[in-house]
SERO-4910 file (N, C-alpha, C, O; in steps of 0.05 Angstrom, whole numbers):
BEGIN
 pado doro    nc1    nc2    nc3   cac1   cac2   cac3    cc1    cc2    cc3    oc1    oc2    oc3
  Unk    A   2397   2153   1930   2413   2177   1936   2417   2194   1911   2425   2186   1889
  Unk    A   2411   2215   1918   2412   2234   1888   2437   2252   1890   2443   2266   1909
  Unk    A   2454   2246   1861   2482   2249   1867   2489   2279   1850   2512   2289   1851
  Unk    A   2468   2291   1835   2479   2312   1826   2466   2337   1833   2444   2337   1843
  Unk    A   2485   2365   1823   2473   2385   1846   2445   2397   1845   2437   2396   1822
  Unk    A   2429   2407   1859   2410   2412   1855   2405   2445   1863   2422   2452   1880
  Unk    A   2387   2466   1856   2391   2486   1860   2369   2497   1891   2374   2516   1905
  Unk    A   2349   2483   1895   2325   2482   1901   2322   2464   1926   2308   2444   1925
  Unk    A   2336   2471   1946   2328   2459   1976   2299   2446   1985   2279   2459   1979
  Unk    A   2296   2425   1998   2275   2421   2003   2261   2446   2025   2238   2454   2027
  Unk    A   2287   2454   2041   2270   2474   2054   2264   2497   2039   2242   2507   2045
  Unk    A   2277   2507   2021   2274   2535   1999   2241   2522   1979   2225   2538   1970
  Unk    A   2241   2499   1978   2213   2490   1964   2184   2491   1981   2161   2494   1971
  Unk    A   2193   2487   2014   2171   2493   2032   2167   2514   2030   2144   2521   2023
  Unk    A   2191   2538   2036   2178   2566   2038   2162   2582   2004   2143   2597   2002
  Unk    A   2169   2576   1995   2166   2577   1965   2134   2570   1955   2120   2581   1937
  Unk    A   2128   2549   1971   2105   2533   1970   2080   2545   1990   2056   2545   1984
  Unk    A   2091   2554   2012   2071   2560   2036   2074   2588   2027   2065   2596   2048
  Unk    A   2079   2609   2015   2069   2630   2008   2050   2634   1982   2045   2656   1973
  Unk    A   2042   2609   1972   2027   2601   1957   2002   2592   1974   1980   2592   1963
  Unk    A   2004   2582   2002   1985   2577   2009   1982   2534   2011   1966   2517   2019
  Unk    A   2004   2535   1999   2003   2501   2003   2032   2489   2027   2056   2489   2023
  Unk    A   2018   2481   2048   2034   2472   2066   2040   2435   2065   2024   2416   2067
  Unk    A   2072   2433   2059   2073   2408   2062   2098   2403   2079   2108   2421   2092
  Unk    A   2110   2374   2079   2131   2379   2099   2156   2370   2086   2153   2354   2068
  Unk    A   2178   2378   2091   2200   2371   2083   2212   2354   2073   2226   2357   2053
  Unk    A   2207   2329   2087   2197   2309   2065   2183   2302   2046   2193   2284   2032
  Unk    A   2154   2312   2038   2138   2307   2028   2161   2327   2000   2170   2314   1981
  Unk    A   2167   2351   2002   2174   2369   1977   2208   2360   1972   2222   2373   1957
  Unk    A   2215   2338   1983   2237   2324   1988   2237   2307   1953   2255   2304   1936
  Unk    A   2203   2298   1953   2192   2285   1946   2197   2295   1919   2213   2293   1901
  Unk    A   2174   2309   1924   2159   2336   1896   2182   2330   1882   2183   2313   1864
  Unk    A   2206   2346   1892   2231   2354   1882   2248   2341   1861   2261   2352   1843
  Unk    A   2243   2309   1869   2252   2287   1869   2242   2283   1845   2260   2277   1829
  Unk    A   2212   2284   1835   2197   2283   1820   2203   2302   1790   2212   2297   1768
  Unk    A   2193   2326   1806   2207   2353   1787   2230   2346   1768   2230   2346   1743
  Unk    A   2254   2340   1787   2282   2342   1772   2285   2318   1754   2300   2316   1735
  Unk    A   2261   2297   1767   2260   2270   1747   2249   2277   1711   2258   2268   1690
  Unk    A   2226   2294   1717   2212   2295   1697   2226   2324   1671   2221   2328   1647
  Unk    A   2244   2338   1691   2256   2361   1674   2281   2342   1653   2283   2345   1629
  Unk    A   2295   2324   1670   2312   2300   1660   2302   2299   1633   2307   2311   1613
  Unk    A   2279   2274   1643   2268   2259   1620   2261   2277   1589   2268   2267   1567
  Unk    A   2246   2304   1593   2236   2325   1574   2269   2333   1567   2273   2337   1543
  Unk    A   2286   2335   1581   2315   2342   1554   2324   2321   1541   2334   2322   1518
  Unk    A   2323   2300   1555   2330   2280   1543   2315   2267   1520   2324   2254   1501
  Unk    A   2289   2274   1524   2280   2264   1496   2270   2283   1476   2259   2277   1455
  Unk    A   2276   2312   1489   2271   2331   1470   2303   2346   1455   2305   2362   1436
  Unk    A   2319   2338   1468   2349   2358   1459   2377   2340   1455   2399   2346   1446
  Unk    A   2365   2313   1466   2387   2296   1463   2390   2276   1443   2401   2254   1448
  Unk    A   2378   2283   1418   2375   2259   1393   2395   2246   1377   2389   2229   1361
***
C-alpha cells in the first residue's frame, strides 16, 4: 500500500500515455507509476541526501 501523496493518477497516466499512442490499462500504469515514484525516490536519495 503506497502511503504518500502522489500527483499522477493512474487514470491521468492512461490518458497521458494513449495520446502518445501507447495503450495500457489501469493497472498495468498502476504499475509504471509504482515504478517511476520508486526510482525518482532512490535518484534523491542517493544523489541529495548525503
Amino acid at each position: 500500500m503506497v502511503t504518500e501523496k502522489r500527483n499522477i493518477t493512474p487514470q491521468k497516466a492512461v490518458e497521458i500515455l494513449s495520446k502518445s499512442g501507447i495503450n495500457i490499462s489501469e493497472k498495468e500504469a498502476e504499475k509504471v507509476l509504482d515504478f517511476m515514484y520508486f526510482l525518482a525516490k532512490l535518484v534523491v536519495d542517493q544523489n541529495f541526501k548525503k
